[in-house]
C-alpha positions in Angstrom: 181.2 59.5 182.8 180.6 61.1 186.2 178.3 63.6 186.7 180.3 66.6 186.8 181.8 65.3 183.5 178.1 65.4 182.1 177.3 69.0 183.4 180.1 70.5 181.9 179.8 68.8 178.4 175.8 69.7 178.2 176.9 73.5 178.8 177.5 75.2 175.4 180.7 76.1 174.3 181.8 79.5 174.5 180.8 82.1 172.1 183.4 82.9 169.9 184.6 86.3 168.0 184.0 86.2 163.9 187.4 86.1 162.2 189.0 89.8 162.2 186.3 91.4 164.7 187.8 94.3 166.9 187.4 93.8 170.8 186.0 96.3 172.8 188.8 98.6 174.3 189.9 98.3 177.5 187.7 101.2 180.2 191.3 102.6 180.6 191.7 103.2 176.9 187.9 104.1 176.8 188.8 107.1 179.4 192.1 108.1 177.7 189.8 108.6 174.3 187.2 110.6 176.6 190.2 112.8 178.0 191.6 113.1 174.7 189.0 115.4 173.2 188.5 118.0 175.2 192.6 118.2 175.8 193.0 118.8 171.9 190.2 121.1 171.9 191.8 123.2 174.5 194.6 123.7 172.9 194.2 126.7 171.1 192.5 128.1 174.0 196.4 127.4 175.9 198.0 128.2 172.7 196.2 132.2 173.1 196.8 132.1 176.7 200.8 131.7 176.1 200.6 134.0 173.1 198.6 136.6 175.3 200.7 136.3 178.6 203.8 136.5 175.9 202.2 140.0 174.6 202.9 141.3 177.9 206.8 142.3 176.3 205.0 144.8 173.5 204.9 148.0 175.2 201.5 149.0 175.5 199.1 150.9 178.6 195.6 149.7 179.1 192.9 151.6 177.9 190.4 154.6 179.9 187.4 151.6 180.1 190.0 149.1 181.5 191.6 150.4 184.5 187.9 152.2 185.1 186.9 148.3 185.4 190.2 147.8 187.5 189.2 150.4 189.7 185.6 149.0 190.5 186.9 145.5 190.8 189.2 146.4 193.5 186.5 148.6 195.2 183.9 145.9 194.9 186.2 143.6 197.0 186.5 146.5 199.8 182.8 147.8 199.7 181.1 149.5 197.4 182.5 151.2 193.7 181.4 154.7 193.3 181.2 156.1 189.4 182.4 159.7 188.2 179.7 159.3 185.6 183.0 159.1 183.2 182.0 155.6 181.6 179.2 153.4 181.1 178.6 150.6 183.2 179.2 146.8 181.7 179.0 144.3 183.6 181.2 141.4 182.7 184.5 143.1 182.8 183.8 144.3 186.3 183.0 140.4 187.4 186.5 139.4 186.3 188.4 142.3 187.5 186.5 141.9 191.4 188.3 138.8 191.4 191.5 140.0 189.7 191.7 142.3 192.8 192.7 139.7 195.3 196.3 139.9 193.1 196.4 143.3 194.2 199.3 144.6 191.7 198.9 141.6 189.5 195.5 142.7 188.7 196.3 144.9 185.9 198.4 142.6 184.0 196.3 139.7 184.8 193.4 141.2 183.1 195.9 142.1 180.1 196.4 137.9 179.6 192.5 137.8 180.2 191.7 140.2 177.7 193.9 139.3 175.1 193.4 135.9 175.5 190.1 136.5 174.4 190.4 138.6 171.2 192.9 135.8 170.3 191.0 133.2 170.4 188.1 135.2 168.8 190.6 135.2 165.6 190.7 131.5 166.0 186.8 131.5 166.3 187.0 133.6 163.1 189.3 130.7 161.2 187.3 128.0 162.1 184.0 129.5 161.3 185.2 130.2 157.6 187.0 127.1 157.7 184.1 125.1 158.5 181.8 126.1 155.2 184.9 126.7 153.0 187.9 125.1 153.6 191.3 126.3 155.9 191.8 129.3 152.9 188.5 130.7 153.8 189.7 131.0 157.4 193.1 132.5 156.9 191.5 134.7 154.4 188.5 135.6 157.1 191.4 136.8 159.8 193.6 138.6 157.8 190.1 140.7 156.5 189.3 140.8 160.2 192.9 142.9 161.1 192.1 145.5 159.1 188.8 146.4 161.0 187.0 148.0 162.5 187.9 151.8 161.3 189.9 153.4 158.6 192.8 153.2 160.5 192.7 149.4 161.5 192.6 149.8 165.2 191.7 146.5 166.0 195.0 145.2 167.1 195.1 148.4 169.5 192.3 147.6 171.0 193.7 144.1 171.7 197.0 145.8 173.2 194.9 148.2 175.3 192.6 145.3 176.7 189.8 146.7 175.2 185.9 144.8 175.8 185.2 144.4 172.1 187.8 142.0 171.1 186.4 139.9 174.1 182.8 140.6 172.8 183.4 139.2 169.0 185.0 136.2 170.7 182.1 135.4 172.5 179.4 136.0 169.9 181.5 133.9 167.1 181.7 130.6 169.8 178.1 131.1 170.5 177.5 130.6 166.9 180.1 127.8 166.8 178.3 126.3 169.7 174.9 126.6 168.1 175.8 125.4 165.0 177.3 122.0 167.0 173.9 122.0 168.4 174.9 122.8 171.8 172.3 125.4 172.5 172.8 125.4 175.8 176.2 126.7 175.7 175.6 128.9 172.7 173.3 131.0 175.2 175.5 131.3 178.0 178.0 132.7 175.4 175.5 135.1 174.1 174.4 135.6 177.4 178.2 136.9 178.3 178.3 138.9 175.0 174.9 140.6 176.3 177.0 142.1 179.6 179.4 143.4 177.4 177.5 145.5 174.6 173.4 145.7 175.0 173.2 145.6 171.0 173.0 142.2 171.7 170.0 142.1 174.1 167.1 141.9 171.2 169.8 138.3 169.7 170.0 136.9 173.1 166.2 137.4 173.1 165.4 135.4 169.4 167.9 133.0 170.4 166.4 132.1 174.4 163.0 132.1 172.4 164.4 129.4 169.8 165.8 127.4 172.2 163.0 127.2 174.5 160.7 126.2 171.4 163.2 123.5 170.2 164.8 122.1 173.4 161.4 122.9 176.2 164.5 120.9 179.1 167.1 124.0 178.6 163.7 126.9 179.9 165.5 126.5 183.7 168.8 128.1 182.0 166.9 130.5 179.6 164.6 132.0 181.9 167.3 133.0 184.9 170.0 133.9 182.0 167.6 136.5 180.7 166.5 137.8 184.5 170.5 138.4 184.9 171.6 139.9 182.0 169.4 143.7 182.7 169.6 142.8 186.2 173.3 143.1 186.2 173.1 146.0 183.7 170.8 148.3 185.5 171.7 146.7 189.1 175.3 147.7 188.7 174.4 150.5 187.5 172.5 151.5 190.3 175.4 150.3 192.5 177.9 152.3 191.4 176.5 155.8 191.0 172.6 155.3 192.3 170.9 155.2 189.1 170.5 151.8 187.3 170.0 154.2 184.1 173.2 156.2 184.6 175.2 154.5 181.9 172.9 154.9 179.0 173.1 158.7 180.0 176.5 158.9 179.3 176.3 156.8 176.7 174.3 159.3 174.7 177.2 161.2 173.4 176.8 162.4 170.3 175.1 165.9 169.2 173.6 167.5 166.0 170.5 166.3 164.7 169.0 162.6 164.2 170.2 162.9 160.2 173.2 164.2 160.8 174.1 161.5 163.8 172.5 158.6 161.1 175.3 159.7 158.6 177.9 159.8 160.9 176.7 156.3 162.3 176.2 155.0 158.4 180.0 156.3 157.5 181.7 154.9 160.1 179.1 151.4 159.5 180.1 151.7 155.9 183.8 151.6 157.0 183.9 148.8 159.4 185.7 146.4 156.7 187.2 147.5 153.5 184.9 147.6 150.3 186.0 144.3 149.0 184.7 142.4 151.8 181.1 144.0 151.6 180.7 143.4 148.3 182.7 138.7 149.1 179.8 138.9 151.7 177.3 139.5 149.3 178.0 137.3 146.5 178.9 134.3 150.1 174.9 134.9 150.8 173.1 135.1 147.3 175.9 131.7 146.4 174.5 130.0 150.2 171.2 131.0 149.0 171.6 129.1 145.5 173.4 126.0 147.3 170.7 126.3 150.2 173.1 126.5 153.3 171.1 128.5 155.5 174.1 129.4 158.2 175.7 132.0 156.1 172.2 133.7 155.3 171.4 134.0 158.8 175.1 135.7 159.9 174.8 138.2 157.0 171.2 138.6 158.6 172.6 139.0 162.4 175.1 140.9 160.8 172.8 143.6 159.2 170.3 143.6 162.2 173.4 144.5 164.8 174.1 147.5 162.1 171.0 148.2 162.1 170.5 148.5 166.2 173.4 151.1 165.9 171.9 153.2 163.6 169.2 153.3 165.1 170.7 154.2 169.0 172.9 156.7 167.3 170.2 158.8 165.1 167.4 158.2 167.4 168.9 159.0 170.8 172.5 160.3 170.3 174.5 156.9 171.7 178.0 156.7 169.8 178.8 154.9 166.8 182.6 154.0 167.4 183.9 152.0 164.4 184.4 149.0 167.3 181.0 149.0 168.4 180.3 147.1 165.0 183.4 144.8 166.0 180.7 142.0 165.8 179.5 142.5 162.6 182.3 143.4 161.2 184.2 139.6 162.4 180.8 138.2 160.5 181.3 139.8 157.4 184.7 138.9 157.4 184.0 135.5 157.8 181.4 135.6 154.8 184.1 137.2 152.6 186.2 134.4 153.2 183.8 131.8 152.5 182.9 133.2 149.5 186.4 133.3 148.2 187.3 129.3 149.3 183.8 128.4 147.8 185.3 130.5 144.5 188.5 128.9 144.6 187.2 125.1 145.3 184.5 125.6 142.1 187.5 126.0 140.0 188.4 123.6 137.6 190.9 122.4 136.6 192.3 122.2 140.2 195.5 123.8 138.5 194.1 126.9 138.3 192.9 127.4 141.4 195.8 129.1 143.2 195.2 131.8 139.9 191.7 132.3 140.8 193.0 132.8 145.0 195.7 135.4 143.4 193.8 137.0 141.7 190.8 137.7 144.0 193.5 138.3 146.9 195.3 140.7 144.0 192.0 142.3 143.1 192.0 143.0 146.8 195.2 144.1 148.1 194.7 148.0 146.7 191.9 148.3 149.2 193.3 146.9 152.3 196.7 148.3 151.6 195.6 151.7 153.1 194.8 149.7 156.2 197.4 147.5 156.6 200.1 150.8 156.8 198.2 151.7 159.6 199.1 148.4 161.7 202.6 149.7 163.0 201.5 152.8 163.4 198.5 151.6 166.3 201.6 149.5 167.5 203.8 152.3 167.5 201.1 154.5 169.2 200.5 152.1 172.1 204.2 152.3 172.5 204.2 155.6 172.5 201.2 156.0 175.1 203.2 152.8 177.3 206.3 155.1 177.4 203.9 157.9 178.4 202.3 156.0 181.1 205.3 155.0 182.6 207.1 158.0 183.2 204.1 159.1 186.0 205.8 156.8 188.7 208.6 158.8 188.5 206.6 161.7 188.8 204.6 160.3 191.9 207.8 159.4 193.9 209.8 162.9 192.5 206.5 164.8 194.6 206.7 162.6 197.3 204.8 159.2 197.1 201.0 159.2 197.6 200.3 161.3 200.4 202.0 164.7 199.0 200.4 163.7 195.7 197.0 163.9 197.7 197.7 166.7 200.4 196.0 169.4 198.7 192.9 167.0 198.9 192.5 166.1 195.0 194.5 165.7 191.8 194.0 166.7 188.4 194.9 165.3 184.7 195.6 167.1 181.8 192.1 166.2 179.5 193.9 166.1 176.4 194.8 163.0 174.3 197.0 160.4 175.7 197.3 162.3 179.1 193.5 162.0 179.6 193.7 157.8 178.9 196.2 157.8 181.6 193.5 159.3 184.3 192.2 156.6 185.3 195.4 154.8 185.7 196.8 157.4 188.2 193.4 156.9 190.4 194.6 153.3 190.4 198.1 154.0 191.2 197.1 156.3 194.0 194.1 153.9 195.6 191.6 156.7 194.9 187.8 157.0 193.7 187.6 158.2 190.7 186.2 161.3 191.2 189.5 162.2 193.4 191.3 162.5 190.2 189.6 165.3 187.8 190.2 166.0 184.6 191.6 169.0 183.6 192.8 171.6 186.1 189.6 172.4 187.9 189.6 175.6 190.3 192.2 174.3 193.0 193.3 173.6 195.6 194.8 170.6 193.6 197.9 169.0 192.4 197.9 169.5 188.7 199.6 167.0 186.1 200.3 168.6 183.2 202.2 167.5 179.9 205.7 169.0 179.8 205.8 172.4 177.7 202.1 172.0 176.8 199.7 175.0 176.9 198.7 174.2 180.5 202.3 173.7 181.3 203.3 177.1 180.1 200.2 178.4 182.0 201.5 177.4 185.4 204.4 178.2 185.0 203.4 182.0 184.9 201.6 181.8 187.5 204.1 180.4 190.2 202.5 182.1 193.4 199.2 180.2 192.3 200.7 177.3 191.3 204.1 176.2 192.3 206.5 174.1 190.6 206.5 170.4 192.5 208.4 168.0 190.3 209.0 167.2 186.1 209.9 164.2 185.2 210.5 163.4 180.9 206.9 164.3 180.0 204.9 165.4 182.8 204.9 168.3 185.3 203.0 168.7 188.5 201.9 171.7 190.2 200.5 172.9 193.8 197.9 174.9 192.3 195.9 177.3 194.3 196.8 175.2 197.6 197.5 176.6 200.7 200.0 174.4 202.1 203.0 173.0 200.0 202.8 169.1 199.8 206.0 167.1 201.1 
């Protein structure tokens, strides 16, 4: 045997693979599995997106807050915004609408998608929360409960059409919990964080939860420390930025008059009628049942749930701020959620399994008298952003009918009828006419101005009068404008 011959036979032999062992996958398999996750996970996200870029057929008019947030986006990009002292300041719609302004005209539908988008997907947050401790039932069950909030008149889904913050704001509060509860801390504090620059009820949770996970994960201080630096420095510095005093919004925030009982009463009725009764009373028996199984998650929502109730109270009796039925948005979505895992844990404890669609029918039956009231009122806020779209869209007409933009402004400022839909428009026409805000007043302040007025309202018969002091410019379907008390006719 030559010697090569006797190297090779004194190596040993190959190892071989046990009978019916797998073999490691390929790295380009190993990178389509990597891919592959976050791809499926974003689908819902795409799935919203189409749905809320799709929503753009229902006729419906952005909100006052909104186009106010337009307004400064666009006049962030050209210098500095300047505030009528109309609206509170909030930060985080005004950093996507700076950007939105680069699309010029786009802008306001692009933050329609954007805003919708959101609330969509804080639905599907919704679902999957529920889902998670009691079963796809609990979810469906959690979303419908969630449509009928946050008032006695279910306006949720308007404030979705209007592009609204607080659809936006339960969105991000329900991922953070989603993200906490996957143990991504990290990420479940930059989506507080956002949630904090869009209502400061949550300031004292983004607090607790910076504090928690500095104390359990000491790596994530560099992104806890600087995320609670920005959130009050864009608050107050914004603030300061767009009308000179970074405490400005909570001034005009404090809204509501009487005494500190009667404002708690107000606050506690509309608190009380964030979600119908049933739901209250599904949340309670979901935490004393997550008590007695000890699954600590649904304790500490109806906790967090209660404390951001609480923080309203408080700000409304104690210093006046409003207590809107969608400022408890957030705590509303939570105690949805409970009520639906309370109902999926009820309906999986059944046995026989046979009777377990009874027991769902009959706790949905036992139900439906309550939210009935509330679901009636669904078309209606459809209807009604309809109604204010159709509104909204007859004042280019009017604009062109006087003469474009520069007759509209030649007696120096323009004025809006402050009453109902024509005052939610405002803000609109400021936009329409590339304006600060303060060049568009409400009501019809002592001229010289050009007055839009509702056709054959009060102020509409008013003028019309008075026809030396204010004369008759254009009428187009539901508005009128006037020259009033201005020296020169526009053309």
């Amino acid at each position: 045997m030559s010697a090569p011959e006797r190297l090779a036979a004194a190596q040993p032999p190959p190892p071989t693979e046990p009978a019916g062992a797998e073999r490691p996958p390929p790295p380009h398999t190993r990178l389509l599995r990597r891919l592959r996750r976050p791809a499926i996970a974003s689908l819902p996200l795409l799935a919203c997106a189409a749905l809320a870029w799709a929503s753009l057929a229902v006729p419906a008019v952005l909100g006052y807050d909104p186009w106010v947030w337009l307004v400064w986006g666009r006049e962030l990009v050209r210098g500095v915004p300047a505030s009528d002292g109309s609206i509170a300041w909030k930060p985080l719609p005004v950093l996507v609408t700076t950007p939105l302004a680069l699309f010029g005209d786009a802008a306001p539908e692009l933050w329609t998608v954007v805003a919708r988008t959101a609330g969509l997907v804080g639905l599907v947050a919704a679902f999957r929360l529920a889902r998670r401790f009691a079963g796809p039932v609990a979810g469906a069950l959690a979303v419908a409960a969630f449509l009928l909030t946050p008032d006695a008149e279910a306006r949720w889904i308007r404030h979705l059409l209007q592009a609204n913050i607080e659809p936006a704001t339960v969105m991000l509060c329900l991922v953070a919990v989603e993200r906490h509860l996957d143990d991504r801390r990290g990420q479940a504090l930059l989506f507080l964080a956002a949630a904090g620059l869009t209502r400061p009820e949550i300031w004292p949770f983004l607090l607790v939860h910076a504090v928690y996970v500095v104390w359990h994960s000491p790596r994530l201080a560099w992104l806890a420390v600087p995320v609670l630096a920005a959130v009050p420095a864009l608050w107050f510095g914004g603030d300061a930025l767009v009308s000179g005093d970074p405490v400005a919004g909570a001034t005009v925030a404090r809204v509501l008059t009487g005494g500190p009982a009667e404002r708690l009463l107000m606050a506690m009725d509309n608190a009380a009628g964030a979600v119908v009764a049933p739901v209250w009373v599904a949340a309670a028996v979901a935490v004393v049942w997550a008590a007695h199984r000890r699954v600590a998650a649904p304790v500490v929502l109806a906790a967090g749930a209660l404390g951001w109730i609480a923080i309203v109270l408080v700000m409304a009796g104690a210093f006046g701020y409003a207590a809107l039925g969608r400022f408890y948005a957030p705590a509303a979505a939570v105690l949805c959620v409970l009520a639906g895992i309370a109902v999926g844990w009820a309906v999986r404890a059944t046995r026989p399994v046979v009777l377990r669609p009874l027991v769902l029918v009959a706790l949905v039956g036992a139900a439906v008298p309550f939210a009935q009231a509330r679901a009636q009122w669904l078309p209606v806020q459809v209807a009604t952003a309809a109604e204010w779209a159709a509104s909204d869209a007859e004042l280019d007409p009017l604009i062109a009918a006087v003469g474009g933009r520069d007759a509209m402004l030649a007696c120096g400022a323009v004025s809006i009828e402050a009453a109902g839909a024509a005052l939610e428009v405002r803000p609109r026409l400021v936009w329409t006419l590339d304006v600060p805000l303060a060049v568009v007043r409400p009501n019809h302040d002592p001229g010289p101005v050009v007055a839009v007025v509702r056709s054959g309202g009060a102020l509409d018969a008013g003028m019309a009068a008075l026809p030396d002091v204010a004369r008759p410019l254009a009428r187009t379907g539901g508005w009128a404008a006037y020259a009033y008390q201005c020296p020169t006719p526009p053309r």
